[in-house]
C-alpha positions in Angstrom: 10.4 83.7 -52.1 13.5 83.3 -50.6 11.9 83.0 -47.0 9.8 79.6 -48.2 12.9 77.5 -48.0 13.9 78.7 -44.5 10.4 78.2 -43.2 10.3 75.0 -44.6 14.1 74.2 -43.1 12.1 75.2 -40.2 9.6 73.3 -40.5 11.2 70.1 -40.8 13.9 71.0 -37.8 10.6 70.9 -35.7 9.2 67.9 -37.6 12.7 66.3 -36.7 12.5 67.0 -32.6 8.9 66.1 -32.9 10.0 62.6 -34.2 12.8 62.0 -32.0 10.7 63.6 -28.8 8.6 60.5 -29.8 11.2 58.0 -30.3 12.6 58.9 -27.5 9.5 58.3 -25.7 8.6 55.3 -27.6 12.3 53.8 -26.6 11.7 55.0 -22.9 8.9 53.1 -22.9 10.3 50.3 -24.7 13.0 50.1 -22.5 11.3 50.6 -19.0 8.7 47.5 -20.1 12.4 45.5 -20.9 13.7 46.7 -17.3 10.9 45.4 -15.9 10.3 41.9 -17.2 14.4 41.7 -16.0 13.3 42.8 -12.8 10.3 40.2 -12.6 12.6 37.5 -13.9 15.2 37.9 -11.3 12.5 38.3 -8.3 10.8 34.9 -9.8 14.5 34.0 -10.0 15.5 34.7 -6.6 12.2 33.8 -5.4 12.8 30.0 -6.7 16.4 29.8 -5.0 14.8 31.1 -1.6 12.0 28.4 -1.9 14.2 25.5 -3.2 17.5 25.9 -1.3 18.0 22.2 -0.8 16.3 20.4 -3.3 18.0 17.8 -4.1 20.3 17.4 -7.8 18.7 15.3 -10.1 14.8 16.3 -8.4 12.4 18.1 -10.7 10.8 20.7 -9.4 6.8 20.2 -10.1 4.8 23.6 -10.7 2.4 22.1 -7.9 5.1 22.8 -5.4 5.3 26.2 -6.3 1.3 26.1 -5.3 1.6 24.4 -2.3 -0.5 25.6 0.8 0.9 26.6 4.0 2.1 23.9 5.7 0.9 20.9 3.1 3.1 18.4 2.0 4.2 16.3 -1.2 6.2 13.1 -1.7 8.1 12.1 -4.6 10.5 9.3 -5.2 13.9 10.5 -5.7 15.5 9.8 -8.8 18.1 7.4 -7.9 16.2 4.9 -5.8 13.5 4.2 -8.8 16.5 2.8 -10.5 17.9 0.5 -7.5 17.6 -3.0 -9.2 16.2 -4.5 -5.8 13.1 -1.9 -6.5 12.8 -2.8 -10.2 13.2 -6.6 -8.9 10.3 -5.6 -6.6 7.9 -4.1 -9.3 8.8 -7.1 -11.9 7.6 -9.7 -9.1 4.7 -8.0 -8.2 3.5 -7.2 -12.0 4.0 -10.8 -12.6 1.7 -11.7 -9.5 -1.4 -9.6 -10.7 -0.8 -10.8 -14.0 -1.1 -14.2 -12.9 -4.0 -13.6 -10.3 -6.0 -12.0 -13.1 -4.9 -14.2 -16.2 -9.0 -15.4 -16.0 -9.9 -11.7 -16.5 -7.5 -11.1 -19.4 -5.7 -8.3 -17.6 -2.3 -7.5 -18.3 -0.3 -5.0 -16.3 2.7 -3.7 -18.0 3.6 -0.9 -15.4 2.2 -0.3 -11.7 2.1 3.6 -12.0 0.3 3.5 -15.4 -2.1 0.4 -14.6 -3.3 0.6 -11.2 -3.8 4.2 -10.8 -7.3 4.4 -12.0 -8.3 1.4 -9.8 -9.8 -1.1 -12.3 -6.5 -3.5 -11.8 -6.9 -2.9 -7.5 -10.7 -3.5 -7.9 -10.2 -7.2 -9.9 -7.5 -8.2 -7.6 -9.0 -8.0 -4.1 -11.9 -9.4 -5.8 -10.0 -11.6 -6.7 -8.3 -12.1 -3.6 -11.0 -11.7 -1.0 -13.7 -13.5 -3.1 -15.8 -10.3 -2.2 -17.4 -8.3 -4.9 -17.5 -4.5 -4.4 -20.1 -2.1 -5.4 -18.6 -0.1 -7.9 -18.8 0.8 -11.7 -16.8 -1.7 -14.2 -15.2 1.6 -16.6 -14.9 5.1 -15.2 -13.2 7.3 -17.6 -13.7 10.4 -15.4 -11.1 11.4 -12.5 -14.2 11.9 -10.4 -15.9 8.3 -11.4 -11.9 6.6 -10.7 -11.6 8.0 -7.5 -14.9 7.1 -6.6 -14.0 3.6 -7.2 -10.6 3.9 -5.8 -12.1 5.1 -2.8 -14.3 2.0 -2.4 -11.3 -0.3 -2.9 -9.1 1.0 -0.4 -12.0 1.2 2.1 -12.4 -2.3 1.9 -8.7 -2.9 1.9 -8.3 -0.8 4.9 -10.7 -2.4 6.5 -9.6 -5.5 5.9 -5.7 -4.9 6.8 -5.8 -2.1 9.5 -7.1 -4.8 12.4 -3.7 -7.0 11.5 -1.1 -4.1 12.8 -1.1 -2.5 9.1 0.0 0.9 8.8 -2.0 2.5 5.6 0.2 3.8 3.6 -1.5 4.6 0.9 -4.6 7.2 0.1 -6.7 8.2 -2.6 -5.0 11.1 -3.7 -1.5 9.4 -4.0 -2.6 6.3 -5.9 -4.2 8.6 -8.1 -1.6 10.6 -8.5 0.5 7.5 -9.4 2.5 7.4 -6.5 4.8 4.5 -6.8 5.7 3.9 -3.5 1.6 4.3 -2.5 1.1 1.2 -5.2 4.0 -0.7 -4.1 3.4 -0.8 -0.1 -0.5 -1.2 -1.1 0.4 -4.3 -3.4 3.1 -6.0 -0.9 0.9 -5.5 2.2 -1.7 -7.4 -0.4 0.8 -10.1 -0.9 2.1 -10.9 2.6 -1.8 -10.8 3.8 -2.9 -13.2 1.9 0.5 -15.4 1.6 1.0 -14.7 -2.4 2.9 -17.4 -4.0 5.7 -15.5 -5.0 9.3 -14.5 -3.3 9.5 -10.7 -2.0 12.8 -9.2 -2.5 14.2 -9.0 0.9 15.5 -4.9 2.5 14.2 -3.2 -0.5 14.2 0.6 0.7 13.4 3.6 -1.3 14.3 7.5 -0.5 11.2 10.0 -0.9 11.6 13.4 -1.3 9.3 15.9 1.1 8.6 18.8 0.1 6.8 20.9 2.3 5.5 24.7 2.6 6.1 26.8 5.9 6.0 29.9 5.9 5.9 30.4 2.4 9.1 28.8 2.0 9.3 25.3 0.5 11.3 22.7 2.5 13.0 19.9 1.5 14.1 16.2 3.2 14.7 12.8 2.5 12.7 10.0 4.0 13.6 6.2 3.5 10.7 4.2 3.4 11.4 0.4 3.9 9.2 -1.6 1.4 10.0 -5.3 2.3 11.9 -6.9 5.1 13.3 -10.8 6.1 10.9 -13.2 4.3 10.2 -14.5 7.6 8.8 -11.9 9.1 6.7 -10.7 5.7 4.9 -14.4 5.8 4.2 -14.4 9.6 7.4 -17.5 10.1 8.4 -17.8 13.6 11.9 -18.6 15.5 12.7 -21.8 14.7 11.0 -24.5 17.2 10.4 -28.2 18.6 8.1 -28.4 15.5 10.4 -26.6 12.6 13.0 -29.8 14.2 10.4 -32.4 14.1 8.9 -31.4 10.5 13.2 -30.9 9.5 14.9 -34.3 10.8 12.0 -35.9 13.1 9.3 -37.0 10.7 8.7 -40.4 12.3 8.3 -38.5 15.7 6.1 -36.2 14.2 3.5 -38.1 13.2 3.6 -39.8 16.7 2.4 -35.8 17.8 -0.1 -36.0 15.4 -2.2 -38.8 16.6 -1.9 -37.6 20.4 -3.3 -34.3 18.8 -5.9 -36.2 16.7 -7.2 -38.2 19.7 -7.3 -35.1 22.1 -9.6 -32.9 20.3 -11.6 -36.3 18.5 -12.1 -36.7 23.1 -14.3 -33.6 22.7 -15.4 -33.3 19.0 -17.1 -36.6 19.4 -19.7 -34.8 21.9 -20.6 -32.8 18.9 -20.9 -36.5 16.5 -17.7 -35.0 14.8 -14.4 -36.5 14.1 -10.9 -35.6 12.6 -8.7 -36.9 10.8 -6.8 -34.5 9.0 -5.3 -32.1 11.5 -3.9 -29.6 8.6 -7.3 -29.0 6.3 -9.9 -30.0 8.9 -9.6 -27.0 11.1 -8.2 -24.6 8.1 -12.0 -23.0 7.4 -12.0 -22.4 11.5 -15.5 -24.3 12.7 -14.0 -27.2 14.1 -11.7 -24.6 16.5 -14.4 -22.4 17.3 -16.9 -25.8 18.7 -13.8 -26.8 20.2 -12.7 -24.0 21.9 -16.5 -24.4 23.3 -16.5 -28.0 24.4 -13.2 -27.3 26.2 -14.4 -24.0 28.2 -18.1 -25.9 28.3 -19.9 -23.1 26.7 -22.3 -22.9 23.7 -20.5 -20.4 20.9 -24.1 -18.7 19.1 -24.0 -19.2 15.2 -24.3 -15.5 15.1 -21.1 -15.5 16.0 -18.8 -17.2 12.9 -19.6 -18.9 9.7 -21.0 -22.6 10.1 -20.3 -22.8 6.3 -17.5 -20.4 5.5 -17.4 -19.7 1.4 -14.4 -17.7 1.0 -11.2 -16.8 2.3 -12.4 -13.8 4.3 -15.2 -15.8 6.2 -12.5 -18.5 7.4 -10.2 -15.9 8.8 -12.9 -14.5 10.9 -13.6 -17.8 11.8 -9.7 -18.8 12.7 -9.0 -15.4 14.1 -12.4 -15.5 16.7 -11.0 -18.9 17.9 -8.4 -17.1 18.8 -9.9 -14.7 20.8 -11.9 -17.1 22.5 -8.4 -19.0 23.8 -7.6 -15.4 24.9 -10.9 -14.9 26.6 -9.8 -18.6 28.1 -6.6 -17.2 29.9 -4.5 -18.5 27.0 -1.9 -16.8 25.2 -2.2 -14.7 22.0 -1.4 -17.7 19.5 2.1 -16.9 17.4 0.3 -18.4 14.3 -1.7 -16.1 12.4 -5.1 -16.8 11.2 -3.8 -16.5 7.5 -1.2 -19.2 8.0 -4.0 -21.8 9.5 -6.2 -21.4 6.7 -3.2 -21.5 4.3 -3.0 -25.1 5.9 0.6 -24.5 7.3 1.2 -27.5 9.2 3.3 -25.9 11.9 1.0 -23.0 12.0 -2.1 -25.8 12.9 -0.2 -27.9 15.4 1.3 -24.5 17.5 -2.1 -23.8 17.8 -3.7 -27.5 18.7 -0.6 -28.1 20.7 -1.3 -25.1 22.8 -4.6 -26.5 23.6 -3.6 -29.6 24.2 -0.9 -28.6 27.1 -3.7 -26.6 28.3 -6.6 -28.9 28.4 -4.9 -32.8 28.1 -6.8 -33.1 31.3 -10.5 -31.9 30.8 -13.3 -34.1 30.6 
């Protein structure tokens, strides 16, 4: 008997190696898998400080970077700039402009990003704006049905400012995305076309961060984008002229221009059993200079041509700004005035403009 208890000493030596031969595989396993998670964290590690070498402090790095393609790009605001007080200035004017413009609609925008991503708030204020309805669905909940609409909006707005020297600044995908600086050019190119009411902020300039992908290495740079300028040159003013001095200190003298102007194109318009009066609002919808232009180059302008009975803003603009080319077609300069600013009724705008004709034509029969 005395051999059971050394077999069974045995017994449980081998038990014992068995167990720590497993162990010992169990914590070789154990610690190759830990090994290689460290591993994988420090390539994905070292991976992110090869891609973002220059990224700037304060940027947060989006996991859409990361997925980039080769050689796309992506634009975000930098940090510091969406708290210079001349861009929050910006926003607060703006906001307060829509808000206004679409008081009837009982719209209220709180934020730009938030409220005119989806395109609801763009579609009611060129609607708004234009006097144009578009074609599109009232509610999209969908990101499909809100980029359809979005896409509608900024055709028509494109459209609209792209013949006027705009550059488009703005897309689909980054109003969508809630791309502030997208909104904000979109909104002020908006405001200065169709001479909003309100006082821009003058130099307001944002830096933008772009990030971009080559060769599977994202790059980084900033880019200032200059939002407004002068308020001058954002509503179309010009150097300061005989007229800016005559509305400023000559007012008597003025009006002395105005009747030479009034019996100069009343000469011609009287051909046609028409007669002015009112130099500012009579030729703001853009008829009366499109049959005069006519009379003075003795030529019939077809009715195909322009609106005989203009019902919105859009249709006197086409009307102002084919005048226009007709003076050009004449051998005239290029008008400083814009179109907008005539059928604004800007005085000096309307009597540049009449004045030009007049030095032109004073001796036509």
């Amino acid at each position: 008997m005395a051999g059971a208890p050394v077999r069974s000493a045995i017994s449980q030596s081998g038990k014992m190696k068995k167990d720590e031969s497993f162990l010992g595989k169990l914590g070789g396993t154990l610690v190759r898998k830990k090994k290689s998670k460290e591993v994988s964290d420090l390539h994905e590690e070292g991976k992110n400080a090869i891609n973002t070498p220059m990224l700037p402090s304060g940027t947060e790095i989006h996991p859409e970077d990361t997925m980039l393609e080769e050689n796309a790009e992506r634009n975000m605001l930098d940090p510091t700039s969406r708290e210079n007080p001349k861009f929050k200035d910006l926003q607060r004017v703006l906001i307060d402009w829509i808000n206004n413009e679409l008081e009837e609609d009982r719209i209220i925008v709180k934020g730009l990003e938030e409220d005119c991503y989806d395109g609801q708030v763009l579609q009611k204020l060129f609607e708004k704006l234009s006097g144009r309805k578009l074609n599109v669905a009232e509610v999209t909940q969908s990101e499909i049905g809100q980029k359809q609409k979005l896409q509608t909006v900024l055709e028509a707005v494109n459209e609209l400012l792209r013949p006027h020297g705009w550059s488009i600044e703005w897309s689909v995908d980054s109003i969508h995305a809630k791309n502030l600086v997208a909104i904000v050019y979109l909104l002020v190119a908006l405001a200065m076309h169709y001479l909003a009411p309100i006082r821009l902020p003058e130099h307001v300039s944002v830096q933008v961060v772009v990030v971009k992908k080559r060769e599977g290495i994202l790059q980084t740079s900033h880019v200032t984008k200059e939002l407004t300028s002068t308020t001058e040159m954002m509503m179309g003013r010009f150097e300061r002229d005989a007229f800016d001095t005559l509305l400023d200190h000559a007012p008597d003298k003025l009006n002395v221009v105005k009747k030479s102007l009034v019996t100069f194109v009343n000469k011609h318009l009287n051909k046609l059993n028409l007669e002015v009066t009112e130099l500012e609002s009579q030729f703001a919808d853009g008829v009366y200079l499109v049959l005069l232009m006519g009379l003075l180059e003795n030529y019939f302008v077809p009715l195909y041509n322009f609106f005989l009975t203009p019902e919105n803003f859009e249709q006197k603009v086409h009307n102002v700004a084919f005048a226009f080319e007709l003076m050009q077609d004449g051998g005239l300069k290029k008008p400083k005035a814009r179109p907008e600013d005539v059928v604004n009724l800007n005085l000096k705008s309307t009597l540049r403009v009449l004045y030009n004709l007049f030095t032109n034509y004073k001796n036509s029969e």
